[in-house]
C-alpha atoms as one frame of an Amber mdcrd trajectory, in Angstrom:
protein
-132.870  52.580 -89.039-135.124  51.826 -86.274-133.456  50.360 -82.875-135.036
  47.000 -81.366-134.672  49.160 -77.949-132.168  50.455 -75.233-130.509  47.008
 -74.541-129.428  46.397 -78.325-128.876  50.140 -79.612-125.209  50.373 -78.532
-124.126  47.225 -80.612-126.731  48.836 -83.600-124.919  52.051 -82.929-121.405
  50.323 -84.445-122.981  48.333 -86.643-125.367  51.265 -88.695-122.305  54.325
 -87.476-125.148  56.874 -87.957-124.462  60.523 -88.028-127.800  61.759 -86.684
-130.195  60.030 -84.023-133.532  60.865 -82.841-134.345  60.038 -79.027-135.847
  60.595 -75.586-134.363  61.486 -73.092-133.901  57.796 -71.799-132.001  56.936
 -74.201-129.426  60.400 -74.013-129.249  59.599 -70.265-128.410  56.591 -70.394
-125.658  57.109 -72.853-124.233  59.535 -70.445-124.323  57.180 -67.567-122.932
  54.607 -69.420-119.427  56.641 -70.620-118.893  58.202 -67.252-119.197  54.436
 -65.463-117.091  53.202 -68.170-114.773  56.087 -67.877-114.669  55.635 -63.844
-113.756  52.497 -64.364-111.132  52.082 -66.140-109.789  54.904 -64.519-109.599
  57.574 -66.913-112.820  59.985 -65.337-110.358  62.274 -64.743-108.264  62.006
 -67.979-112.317  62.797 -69.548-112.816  65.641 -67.306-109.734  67.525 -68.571
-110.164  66.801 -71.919-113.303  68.469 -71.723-112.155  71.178 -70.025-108.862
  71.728 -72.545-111.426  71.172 -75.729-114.071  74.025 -74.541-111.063  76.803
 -74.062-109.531  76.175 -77.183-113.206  75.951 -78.859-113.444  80.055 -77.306
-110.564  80.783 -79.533-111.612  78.849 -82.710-109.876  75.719 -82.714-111.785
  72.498 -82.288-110.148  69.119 -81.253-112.622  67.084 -80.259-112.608  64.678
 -82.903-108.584  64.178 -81.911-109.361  64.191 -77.792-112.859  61.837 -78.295
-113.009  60.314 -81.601-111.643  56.960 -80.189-112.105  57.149 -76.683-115.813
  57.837 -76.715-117.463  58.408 -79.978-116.204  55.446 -81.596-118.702  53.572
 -78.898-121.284  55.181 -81.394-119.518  53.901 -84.385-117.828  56.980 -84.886
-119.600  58.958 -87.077-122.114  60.867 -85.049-122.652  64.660 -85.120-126.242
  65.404 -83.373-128.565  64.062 -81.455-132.203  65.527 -81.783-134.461  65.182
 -78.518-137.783  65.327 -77.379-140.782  64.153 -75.151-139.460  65.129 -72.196
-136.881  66.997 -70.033-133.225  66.718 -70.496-130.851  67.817 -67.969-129.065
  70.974 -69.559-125.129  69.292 -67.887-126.140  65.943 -70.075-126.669  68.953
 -73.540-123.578  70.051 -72.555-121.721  67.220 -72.151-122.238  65.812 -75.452
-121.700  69.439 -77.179-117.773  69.131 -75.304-117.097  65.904 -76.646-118.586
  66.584 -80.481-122.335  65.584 -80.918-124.965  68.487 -81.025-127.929  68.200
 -78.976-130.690  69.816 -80.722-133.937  69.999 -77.607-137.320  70.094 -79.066
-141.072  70.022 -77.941-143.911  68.355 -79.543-147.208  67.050 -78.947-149.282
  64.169 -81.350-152.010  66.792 -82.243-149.842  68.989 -84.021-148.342  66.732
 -86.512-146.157  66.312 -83.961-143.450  69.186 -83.559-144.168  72.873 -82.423
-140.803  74.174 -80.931-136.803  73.042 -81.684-133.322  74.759 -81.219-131.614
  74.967 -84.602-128.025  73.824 -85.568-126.479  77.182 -85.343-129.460  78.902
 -83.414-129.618  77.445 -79.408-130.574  78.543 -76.143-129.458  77.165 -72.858
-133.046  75.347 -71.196-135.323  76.629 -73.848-136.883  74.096 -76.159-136.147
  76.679 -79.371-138.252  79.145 -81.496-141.330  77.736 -83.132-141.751  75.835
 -86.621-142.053  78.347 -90.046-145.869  79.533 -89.566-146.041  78.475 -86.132
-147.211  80.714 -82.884-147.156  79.923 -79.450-149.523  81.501 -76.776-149.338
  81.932 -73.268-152.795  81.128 -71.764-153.806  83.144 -68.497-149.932  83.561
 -67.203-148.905  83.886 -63.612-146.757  86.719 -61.927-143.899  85.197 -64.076
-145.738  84.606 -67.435-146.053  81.123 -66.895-149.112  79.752 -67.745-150.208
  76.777 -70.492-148.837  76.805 -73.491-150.925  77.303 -76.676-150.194  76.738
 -80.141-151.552  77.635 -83.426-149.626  76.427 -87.177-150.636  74.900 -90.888
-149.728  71.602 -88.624-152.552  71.838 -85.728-154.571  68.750 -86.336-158.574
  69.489 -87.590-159.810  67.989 -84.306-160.770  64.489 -82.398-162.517  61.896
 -84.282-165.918  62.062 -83.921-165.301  64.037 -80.920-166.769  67.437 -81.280
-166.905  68.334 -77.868-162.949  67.183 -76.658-162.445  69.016 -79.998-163.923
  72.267 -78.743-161.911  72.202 -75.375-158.959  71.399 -76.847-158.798  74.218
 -79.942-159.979  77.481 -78.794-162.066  79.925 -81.457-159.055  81.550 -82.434
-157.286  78.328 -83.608-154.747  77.839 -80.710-154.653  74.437 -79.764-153.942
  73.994 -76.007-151.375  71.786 -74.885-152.159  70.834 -70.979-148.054  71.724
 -70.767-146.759  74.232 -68.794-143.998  77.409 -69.981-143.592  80.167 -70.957
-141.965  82.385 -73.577-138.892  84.981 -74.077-139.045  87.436 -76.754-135.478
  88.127 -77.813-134.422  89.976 -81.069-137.880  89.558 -82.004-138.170  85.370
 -81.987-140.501  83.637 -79.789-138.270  81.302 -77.592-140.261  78.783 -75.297
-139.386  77.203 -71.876-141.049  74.312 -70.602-141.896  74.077 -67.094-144.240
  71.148 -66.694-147.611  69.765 -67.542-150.524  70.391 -66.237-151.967  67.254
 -65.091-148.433  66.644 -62.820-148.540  69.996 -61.327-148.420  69.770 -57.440
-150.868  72.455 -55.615-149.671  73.234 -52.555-152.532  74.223 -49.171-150.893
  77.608 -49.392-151.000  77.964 -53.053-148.114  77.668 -54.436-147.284  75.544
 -57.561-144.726  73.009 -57.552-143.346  71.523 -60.873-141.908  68.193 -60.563
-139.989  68.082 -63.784-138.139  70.740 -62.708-137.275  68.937 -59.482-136.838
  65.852 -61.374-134.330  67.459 -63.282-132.578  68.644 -60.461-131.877  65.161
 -59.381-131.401  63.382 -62.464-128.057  65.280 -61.522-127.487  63.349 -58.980
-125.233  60.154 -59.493-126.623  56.695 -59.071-130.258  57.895 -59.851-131.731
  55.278 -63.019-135.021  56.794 -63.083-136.794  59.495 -60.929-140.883  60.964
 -60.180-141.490  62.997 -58.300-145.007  63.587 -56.701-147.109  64.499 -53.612
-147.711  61.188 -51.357-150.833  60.190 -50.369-150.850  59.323 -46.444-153.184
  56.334 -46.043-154.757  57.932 -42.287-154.296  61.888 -43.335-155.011  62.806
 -46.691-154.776  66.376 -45.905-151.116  65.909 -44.990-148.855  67.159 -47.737
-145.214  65.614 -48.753-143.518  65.815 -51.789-141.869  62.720 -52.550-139.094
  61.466 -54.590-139.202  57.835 -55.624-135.955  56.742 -56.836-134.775  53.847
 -59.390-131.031  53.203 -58.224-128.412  52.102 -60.092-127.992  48.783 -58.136
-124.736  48.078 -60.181-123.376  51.287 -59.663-123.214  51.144 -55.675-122.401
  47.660 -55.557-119.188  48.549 -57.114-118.508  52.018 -55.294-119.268  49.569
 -52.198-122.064  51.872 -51.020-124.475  49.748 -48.786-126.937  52.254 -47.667
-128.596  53.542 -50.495-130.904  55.468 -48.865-128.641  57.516 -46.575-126.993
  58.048 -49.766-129.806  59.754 -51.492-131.211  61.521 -48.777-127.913  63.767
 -47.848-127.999  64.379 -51.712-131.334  66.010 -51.631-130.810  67.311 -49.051
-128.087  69.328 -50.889-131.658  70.277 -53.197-133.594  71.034 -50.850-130.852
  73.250 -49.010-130.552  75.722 -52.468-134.402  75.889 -53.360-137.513  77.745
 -51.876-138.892  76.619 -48.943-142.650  75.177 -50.568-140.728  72.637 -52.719
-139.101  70.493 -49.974-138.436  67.195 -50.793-140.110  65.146 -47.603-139.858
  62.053 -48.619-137.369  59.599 -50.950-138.645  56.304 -51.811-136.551  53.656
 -53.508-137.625  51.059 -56.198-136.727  47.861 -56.764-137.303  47.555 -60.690
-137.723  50.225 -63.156-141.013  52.388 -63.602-143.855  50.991 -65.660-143.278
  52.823 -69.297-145.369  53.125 -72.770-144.255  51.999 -76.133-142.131  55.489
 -76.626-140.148  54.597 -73.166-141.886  57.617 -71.116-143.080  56.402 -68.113
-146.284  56.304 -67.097-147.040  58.206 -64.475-150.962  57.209 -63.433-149.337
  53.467 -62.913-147.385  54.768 -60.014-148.600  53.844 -56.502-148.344  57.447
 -54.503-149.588  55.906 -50.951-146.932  55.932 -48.138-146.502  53.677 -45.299
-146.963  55.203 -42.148-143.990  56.814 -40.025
């Protein structure tokens, strides 16, 4: 089945009770939102909280309940029958992959790109790793090109799945796939070698990497992440302003999509104050260089493409003066 789109998929989800469900992020996120503000109110958060917490001891010692604890409290919202969720195009909050592993529904993360047919990397069903977008496909290798201090560097691929090149395009052809067949990605990561399997992280991409004056490389999908975290955030970017008078003037800013709904009923008036002491919380546990200056709040959600990933180049990065 194909959904008509995020506002319909929850009655689809009842109607079609599929077991398996391939998304973006969006669509997990939203999901998640969704329970806990249903959860909060009708005033059973708590109730949720500790059945979590009573389902993942028992799971240590081999006895599963979550069908009995969630089966009609929550996962009959998704008509009841769903086991895992596979996910890709970009980051999902490791809490949210957790979440939905407590209550009964397997996250599987992947990573894919168009030119290679499209998938390169996914966790497994019984083979997962915490933040790592799993081990390649059968026949697949993954590169690091030119790594950093801490192996980072962009990720390269090479598989029976890499596409033959652009159309009529010899020359984006040659930049893209390098003589020895590795196509590069423009993404970010880098890789762990444990028990001999390639395991890759994803960091960022290349094009949305922030430089910093002193150089030092900020990633803001891994900030993004950080504040997806945070409640009442819809939909967050993060990137470095551009000052209208001083373009050499550097702040990272993070522009915010609120969920309006959300404070009106918590009664929360000052939305910005709000976010603010939140990142500040951020700010307060990372290095120095990735400082969150700025937070900017949006009226309406961010401009997105057909797959519901938003487009970043639409975005206006100017700031009004202080």
């Amino acid at each position: 089945y194909i959904s008509s789109g995020l506002r319909y998929i929850m009655d689809e989800l009842k109607t079609f009770k599929p077991t398996h469900l391939i998304l973006v992020p969006l669509f997990v996120e939203t999901f998640y939102k969704r329970i806990m503000a249903a959860a909060e109110k009708s005033g059973k958060l708590e109730t949720l909280q500790k059945g979590i917490k009573t389902s993942n001891t028992l799971r240590k010692v081999g006895i599963d309940m979550r069908k009995s604890l969630f089966g009609k409290s929550v996962l009959s919202n998704f008509g009841g029958e769903l086991k895992m969720i596979i996910c890709g195009g970009a980051a999902l909050n490791q809490n949210i992959i957790d979440f939905f592993e407590s209550i009964g529904v397997v996250i599987l993360n992947g990573y894919g790109i168009t030119e290679c047919a499209p998938l390169i990397s996914c966790n497994r069903n019984e083979c997962r790793k915490d933040g790592s977008v799993g081990m390649p496909i059968i026949g697949g290798v993954v590169k690091i090109h030119e790594p950093n201090e801490n192996g980072e560097g962009e990720i390269c691929y090479r598989g029976p799945n890499v596409m033959l090149g652009y159309f009529e395009n010899e020359e984006a052809t040659r930049a893209a796939i390098d003589e020895d067949g590795f196509f590069h990605t423009g993404d970010i990561g880098y890789v762990k070698d444990i028990d001999g399997d390639q395991w890759l992280y994803i960091t960022g991409r290349i094009k949305n990497l922030i430089i910093l004056s002193n150089g030092k490389n900020v990633y803001p999908e891994e900030l993004e992440c950080d504040i997806q975290g945070i409640w009442g955030v819809n939909e967050v970017v993060v990137y470095q302003g551009v000052h209208k008078n001083d373009s050499d003037k550097e702040v990272i800013v993070a522009e915010i999509y609120p969920d309006y709904e959300g404070f009106a009923a918590k009664g929360i008036e000052d939305i910005r104050a709000y976010f603010e002491t939140e990142i500040k919380k951020i700010n307060d546990k990372n290095v120095a260089y990735k400082f969150i200056g700025r937070v900017k709040l949006r009226t309406e959600e961010f401009p997105k493409n057909t797959s519901r990933k938003i487009t970043r180049f639409k975005i206006d990065k100017t700031l009004d003066e202080e």
